[in-house]
C-alpha positions in Angstrom: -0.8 2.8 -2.5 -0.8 6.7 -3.3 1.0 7.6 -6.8 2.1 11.1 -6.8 1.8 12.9 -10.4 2.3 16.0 -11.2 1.3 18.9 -13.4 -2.1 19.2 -11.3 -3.4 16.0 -13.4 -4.3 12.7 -11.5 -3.4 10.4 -14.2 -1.6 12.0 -16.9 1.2 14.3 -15.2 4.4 12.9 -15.2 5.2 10.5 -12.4 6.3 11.4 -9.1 7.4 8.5 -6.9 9.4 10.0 -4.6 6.3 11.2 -3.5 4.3 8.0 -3.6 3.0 7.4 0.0 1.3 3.8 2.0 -2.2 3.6 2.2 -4.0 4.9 5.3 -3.0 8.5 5.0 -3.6 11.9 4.5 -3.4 13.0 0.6 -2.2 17.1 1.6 -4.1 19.9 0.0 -2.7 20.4 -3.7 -1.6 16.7 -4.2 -2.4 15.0 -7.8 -2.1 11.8 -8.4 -4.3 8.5 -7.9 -5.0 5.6 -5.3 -3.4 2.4 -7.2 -5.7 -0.2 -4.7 -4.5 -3.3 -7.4 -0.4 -2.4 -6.9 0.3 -2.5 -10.5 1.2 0.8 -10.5 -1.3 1.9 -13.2 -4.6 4.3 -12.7 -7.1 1.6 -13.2 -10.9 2.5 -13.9 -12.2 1.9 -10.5 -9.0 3.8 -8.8 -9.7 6.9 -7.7 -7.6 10.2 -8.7 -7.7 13.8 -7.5 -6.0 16.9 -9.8 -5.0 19.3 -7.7 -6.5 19.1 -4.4 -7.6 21.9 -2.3 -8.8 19.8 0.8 -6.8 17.5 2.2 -8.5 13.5 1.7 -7.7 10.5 4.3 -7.4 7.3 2.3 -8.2 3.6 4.4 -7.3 1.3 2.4 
């Protein structure tokens, strides 16, 4: 799952989950947050984050 954060920071911007999004999608350009692959809602050390995007990334997973 996609966890939305904000303040151009992957993992340490406050939360956004309205914003969170399913796996298999398109993260759009200037999106921060962090791909939580375990579901426990946490940025774990093998999870991927992006601050501030300026391409847009397909996750599949």
């Amino acid at each position: 799952m996609w966890r939305q954060t904000g303040g151009c920071d992957g993992t340490g911007g406050p939360r956004e989950p309205e914003k969170d999004q399913l796996c298999s999608f398109e993260v759009p350009a200037g999106a921060s947050g962090f791909c939580d692959c375990d579901g426990d809602g946490l940025k774990g050390r093998s999870e991927i984050q992006f601050r501030l995007q300026h391409v847009v990334y397909v996750i599949n997973g």
